[in-house]
C-alpha positions in Angstrom: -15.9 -4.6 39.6 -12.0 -5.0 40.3 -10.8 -1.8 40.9 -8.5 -1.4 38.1 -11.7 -1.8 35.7 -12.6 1.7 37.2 -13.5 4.3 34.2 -12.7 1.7 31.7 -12.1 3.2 28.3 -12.9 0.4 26.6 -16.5 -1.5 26.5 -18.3 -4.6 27.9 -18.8 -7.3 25.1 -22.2 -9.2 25.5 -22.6 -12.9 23.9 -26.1 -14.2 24.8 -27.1 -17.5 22.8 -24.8 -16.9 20.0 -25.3 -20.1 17.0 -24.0 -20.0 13.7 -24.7 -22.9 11.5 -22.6 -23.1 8.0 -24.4 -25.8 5.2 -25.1 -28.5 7.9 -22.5 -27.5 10.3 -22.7 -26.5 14.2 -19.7 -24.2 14.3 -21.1 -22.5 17.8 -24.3 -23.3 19.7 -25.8 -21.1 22.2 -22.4 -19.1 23.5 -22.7 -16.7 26.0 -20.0 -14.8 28.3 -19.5 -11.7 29.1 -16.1 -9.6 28.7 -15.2 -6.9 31.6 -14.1 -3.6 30.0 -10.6 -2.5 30.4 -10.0 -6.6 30.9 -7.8 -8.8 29.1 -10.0 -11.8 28.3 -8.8 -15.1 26.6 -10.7 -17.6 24.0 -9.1 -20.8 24.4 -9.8 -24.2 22.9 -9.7 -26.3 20.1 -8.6 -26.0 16.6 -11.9 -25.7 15.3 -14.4 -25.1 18.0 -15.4 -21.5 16.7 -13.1 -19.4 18.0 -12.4 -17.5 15.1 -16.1 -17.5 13.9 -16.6 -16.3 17.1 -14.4 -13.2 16.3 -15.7 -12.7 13.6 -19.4 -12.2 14.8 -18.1 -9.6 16.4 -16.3 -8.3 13.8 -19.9 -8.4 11.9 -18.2 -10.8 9.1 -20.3 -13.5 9.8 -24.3 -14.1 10.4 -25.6 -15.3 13.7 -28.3 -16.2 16.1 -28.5 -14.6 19.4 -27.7 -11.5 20.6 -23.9 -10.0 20.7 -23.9 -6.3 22.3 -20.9 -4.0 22.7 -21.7 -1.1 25.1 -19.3 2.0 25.3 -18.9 4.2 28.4 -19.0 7.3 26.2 -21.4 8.7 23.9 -19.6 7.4 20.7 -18.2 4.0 19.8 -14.4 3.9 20.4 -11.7 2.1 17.8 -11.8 -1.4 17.3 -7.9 -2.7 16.7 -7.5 -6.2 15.2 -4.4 -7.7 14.7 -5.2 -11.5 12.7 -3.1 -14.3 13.1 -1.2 -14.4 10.0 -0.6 -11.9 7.0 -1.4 -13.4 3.1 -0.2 -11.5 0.6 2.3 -11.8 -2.9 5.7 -11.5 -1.3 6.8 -10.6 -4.9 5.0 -7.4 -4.2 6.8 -4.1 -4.4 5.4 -3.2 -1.1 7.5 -1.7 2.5 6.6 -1.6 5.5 5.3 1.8 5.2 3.4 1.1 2.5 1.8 -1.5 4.6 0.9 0.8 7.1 -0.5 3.4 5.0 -2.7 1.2 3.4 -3.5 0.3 6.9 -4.0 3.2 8.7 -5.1 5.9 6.7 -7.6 7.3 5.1 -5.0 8.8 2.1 -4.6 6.6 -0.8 -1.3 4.6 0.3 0.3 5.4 -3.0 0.4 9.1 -2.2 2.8 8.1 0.9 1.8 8.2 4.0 -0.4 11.4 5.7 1.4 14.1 7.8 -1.1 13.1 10.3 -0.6 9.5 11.0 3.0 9.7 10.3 4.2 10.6 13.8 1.2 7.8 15.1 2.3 5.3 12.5 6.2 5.9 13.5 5.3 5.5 17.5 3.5 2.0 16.4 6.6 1.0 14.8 8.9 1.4 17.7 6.9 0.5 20.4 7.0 -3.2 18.2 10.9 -2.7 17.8 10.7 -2.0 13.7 11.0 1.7 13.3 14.6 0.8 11.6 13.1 -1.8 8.9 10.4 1.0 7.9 11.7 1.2 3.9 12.1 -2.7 4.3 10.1 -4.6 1.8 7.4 -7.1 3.5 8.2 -10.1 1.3 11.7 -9.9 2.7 10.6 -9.8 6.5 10.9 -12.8 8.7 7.5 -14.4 9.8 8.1 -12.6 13.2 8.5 -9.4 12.1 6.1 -9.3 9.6 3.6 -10.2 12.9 5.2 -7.5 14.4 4.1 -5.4 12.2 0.5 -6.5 12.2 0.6 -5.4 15.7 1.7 -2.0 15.0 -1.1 -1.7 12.3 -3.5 -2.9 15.1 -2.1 0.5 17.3 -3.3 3.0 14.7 -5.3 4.9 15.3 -5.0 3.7 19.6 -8.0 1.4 19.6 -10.7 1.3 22.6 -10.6 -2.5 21.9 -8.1 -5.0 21.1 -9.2 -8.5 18.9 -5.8 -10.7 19.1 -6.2 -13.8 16.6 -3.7 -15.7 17.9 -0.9 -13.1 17.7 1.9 -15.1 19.6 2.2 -17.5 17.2 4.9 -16.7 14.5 6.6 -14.4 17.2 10.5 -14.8 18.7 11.2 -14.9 22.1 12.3 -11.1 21.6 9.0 -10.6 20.0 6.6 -12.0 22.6 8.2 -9.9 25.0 7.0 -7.1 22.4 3.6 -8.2 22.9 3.9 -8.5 26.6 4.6 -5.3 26.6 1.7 -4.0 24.6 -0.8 -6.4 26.4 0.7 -4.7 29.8 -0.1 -1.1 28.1 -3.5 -2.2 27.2 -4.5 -3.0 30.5 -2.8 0.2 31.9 -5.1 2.2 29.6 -7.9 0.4 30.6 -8.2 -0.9 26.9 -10.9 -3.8 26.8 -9.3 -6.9 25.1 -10.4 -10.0 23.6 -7.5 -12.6 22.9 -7.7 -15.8 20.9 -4.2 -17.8 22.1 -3.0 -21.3 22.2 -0.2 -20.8 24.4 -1.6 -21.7 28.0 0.8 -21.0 30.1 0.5 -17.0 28.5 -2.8 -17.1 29.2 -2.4 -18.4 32.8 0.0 -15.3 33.2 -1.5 -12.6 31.7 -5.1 -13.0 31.1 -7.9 -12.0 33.1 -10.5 -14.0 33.1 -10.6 -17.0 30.5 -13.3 -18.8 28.3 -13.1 -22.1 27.1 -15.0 -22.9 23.7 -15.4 -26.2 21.9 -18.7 -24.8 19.7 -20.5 -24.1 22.8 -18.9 -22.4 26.3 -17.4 -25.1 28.4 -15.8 -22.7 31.5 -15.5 -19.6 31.8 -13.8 -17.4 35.0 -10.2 -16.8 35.9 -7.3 -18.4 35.1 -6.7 -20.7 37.8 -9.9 -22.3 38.0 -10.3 -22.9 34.5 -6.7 -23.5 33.5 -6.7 -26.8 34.8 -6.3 -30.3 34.1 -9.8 -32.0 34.0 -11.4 -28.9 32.9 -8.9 -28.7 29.7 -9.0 -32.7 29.0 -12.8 -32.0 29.0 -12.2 -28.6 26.3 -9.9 -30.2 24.3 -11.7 -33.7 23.9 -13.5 -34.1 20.8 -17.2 -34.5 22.4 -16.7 -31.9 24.9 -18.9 -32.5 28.2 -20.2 -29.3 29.2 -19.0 -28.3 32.5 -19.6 -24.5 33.9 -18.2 -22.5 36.2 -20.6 -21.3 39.4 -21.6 -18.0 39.0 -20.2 -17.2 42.7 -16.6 -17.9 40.9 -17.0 -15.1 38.5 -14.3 -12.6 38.9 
């Protein structure tokens, strides 16, 4: 164990053999990796080589074969913070950003406002993503990069043990990835175990961890610079994969 993973606050993720099979479809077949706690640990891959399904395994919104285990260093389960890839709603909607987090983040009805205590949290979330000003701001009138902003703020309340990141770079501004540069950098100060889904490589090369490479089964896992490179991605990003892992002596 590295020694910033010292008295991680956040927990080790387990995937052993994990298949899921929709009608006659192989979305993943027989995944397994492990995630460090207090790491920040990248999916990368294909459009459409289970990455998401993946997630949401682990998010227990999907079945599965195999066995997926998340073990906490404490007695009880920490928060979970997940911050999806995109928001869908009516942008005709009446609704602000504070509404939006209220519904989010409480346990209050959001239509009774928003609860003297996650109102300091939920304020704190909002600055630290640079939208504290556009609070009373209706979401239908928010560019696609702040409304992403905001998804990561909801994804800060209450502060989460571990982080699930669909993809969150990808409707963000240069001024906004910066943003989440800045929370990833927090994260791993805290010793906050993340799990990151991102298509920008060259992020991933500079901030992650450790990285996995999925095309419906594992095809490397390990750190950055021995699985961030050319043959290994042509292989992950071919459309018959050939399996290539890394040797277990490589494992960070």
């Amino acid at each position: 164990m590295t020694a910033h993973l010292a008295g991680a606050l956040g927990p080790t993720l387990a995937f052993e053999n994990i298949s899921l099979t929709l009608g006659r479809t192989d979305i993943l077949t027989g995944v397994g990796f492990t995630v460090a706690p207090g790491s920040v640990h990248a999916l990368v891959g294909p459009n459409g080589g289970g990455k998401s399904s993946l997630v949401k395994t682990l998010l227990g919104q999907m079945p599965h074969r195999g066995k997926l285990s998340v073990s906490w260093p404490g007695e009880r389960p920490g928060v979970i913070g997940y911050i999806p890839q995109a928001l869908e709603f009516d942008r005709g909607l009446p609704m602000t950003v504070n509404d939006f987090m209220a519904a989010m983040c409480q346990r209050k009805p959001a239509f009774l406002g928003l609860s003297r205590a996650r109102s300091g949290d939920i304020g704190e979330a909002l600055a630290r993503v640079g939208m504290q000003d556009k609070r009373n701001r209706r979401m239908g009138a928010l560019s696609g990069g702040e409304r992403q902003r905001v998804l990561l703020a909801q994804g800060l309340v209450p502060s989460p043990a571990l982080v699930v990141l669909d993809e969150p770079m990808s409707a963000l501004d240069e001024a906004g990835v910066r943003v989440f540069e800045d929370l990833l950098d927090g994260w791993r100060a805290q010793r906050v175990t993340v799990l990151w889904i991102e298509h920008d490589l060259e992020a991933v090369g500079r901030l992650a961890d450790r990285v996995t490479g999925l095309n419906r089964q594992v095809l490397c896992d390990g750190p950055p610079a021995q699985v961030l490179t050319p043959d290994r991605l042509l292989a992950l990003f071919s459309t018959r994969p050939r399996v290539e892992r890394m040797p277990q002596e490589q494992a960070a």
